[in-house]
Phi, psi and omega in degrees: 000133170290147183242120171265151190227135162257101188276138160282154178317330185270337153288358206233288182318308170320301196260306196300326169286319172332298205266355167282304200295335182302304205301311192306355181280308161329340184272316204305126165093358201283133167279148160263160188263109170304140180295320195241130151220196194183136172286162201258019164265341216229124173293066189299054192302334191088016174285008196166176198259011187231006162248012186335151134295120161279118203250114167254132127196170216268006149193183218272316152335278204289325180279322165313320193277003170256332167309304184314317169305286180345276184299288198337303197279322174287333186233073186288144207059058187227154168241171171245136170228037156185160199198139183221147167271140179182128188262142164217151195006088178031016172263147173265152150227178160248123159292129157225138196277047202266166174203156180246180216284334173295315168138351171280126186253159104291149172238121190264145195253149167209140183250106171240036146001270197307350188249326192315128181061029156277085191296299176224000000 
């Protein structure tokens, strides 16, 4: 016969704060990897596919909602009303459309290469 160990909720709590506090030490001092970046040759305003905003992120959830973030801060009070998929020398983007309230519209480029068919 086998001998089982039971751990109670306060051991359990207990080791679960233990391996947080390990993994967030682990982080510590550590730079984080900005969601939008762009090389600092290039102006990435989102006017064209060859000025894309470049969206790194680790899936496709998370790089639409840096889209959004996106427009939001840049282009306040604008919404989107049309959105496209479109490769171009072998990078994917999303074309998104936006127009504010007056009827003026833009079109913003995201280059999401790095996130595009990435799921979780």
């Amino acid at each position: 016969m086998r001998n089982r160990s039971i751990l109670s909720q306060g051991q359990i709590a207990s080791a679960t704060t233990l391996l947080l506090a390990i993994l967030l030490a682990g982080c510590a001092g550590k730079e984080s990897k900005p969601l939008i970046s762009a090389p600092a040759e290039v102006d990435r305003d989102g006017s064209s596919f060859d000025r894309a905003v470049v969206i790194t992120a680790p899936n496709e959830a998370m790089g639409v909602n840096d889209e959004y973030i996106y427009i939001g801060e840049q282009f306040p009070g604008y919404k989107e009303t049309g959105q496209a998929l479109e490769q171009s020398a072998n990078r994917s983007y999303d074309v998104v459309t936006i127009a504010n309230a007056g009827g003026q519209t833009k079109t913003v480029y995201f280059d999401i290469t790095g996130f595009f068919g990435k799921n979780s």
